[in-house]
C-alpha positions, 0 to 999 in steps of 0.5 A: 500500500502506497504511503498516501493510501495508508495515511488515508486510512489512519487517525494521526495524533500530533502530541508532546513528549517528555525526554531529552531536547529541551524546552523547543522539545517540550512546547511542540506537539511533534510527537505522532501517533499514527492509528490504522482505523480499519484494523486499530493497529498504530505507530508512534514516535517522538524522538525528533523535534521535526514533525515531518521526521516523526510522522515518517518513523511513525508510518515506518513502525506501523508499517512493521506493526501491521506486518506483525498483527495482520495475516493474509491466507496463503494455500500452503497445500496447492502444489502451485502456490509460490510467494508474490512478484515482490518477493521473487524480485528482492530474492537473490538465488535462495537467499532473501538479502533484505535489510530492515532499513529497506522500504520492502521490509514491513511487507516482505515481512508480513509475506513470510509470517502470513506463510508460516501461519499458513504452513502452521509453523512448521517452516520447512514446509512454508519456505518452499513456496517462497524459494529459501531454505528453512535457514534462509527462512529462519534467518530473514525472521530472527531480523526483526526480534518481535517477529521471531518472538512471536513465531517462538511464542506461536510454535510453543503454543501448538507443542512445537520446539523452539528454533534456535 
């Protein structure tokens, strides 16, 4: 989803925030909060003094946020099924070498955990469809440390052993 359309449909907050920065820091409201309306997932920061560099972190977070709370179906069962354009587009041979600061990453993200839900955690078996190894798999999760804690909390919830 394109910046602008995000926006369209979340609240923003603008709000003041305590923390180093001084008086100009603490008579501004630059801290946003961004709230996403349809699913209620937001994003906040305030670490800036520059609304417009708050608003821009803030739609980052909650870029990752949604990636983490919202699940897509993927027919894991269907000999056919195979991950998006985006995806094949940003994998270099079975190795994905996608950073967290890349602009792809929330989605690239929410791809691949919407896989493993699909797949039922077991992620050999949802990291055939997106062409990587069960490493590469687990690798490109353990980037973002909430991600691969919620996969951990997941598979121990359904009895299933904890990956290093």
């Amino acid at each position: 989803m394109s910046e602008q359309a995000l926006l369209a449909d979340c609240s923003t907050e603008r709000t003041r925030r305590g923390g180093p920065g001084g008086q100009h820091r603490n008579k501004t409201e630059s801290a946003i909060v961004l709230t996403h309306r349809p699913t209620g997932v937001s994003g906040q920061a305030g670490e800036r003094r520059s609304q417009h560099d708050n608003r821009r972190e803030a739609l980052a977070r909650l870029r990752l946020n949604l990636a983490l709370a919202v699940r897509v179906a993927k027919p894991v069962d269907d000999a056919s099924a195979k991950a998006s354009d985006l995806w094949f587009q940003k994998l270099d041979g079975s190795k994905m070498k996608v950073g967290t600061g890349n602009d792809n990453f929330p989605a690239l993200l929410a791809e691949a955990l919407d896989w493993v839900y699909a797949a039922e955690f077991e992620f050999a078996k949802a990291a055939s469809p997106l062409g990587l190894s069960t490493s590469q798999l687990v690798k490109f999760l353990k980037q973002h440390p909430p991600a691969w804690q919620m996969m951990q909390q997941q598979r121990h919830k359904r009895g299933l052993p904890r990956l290093k």
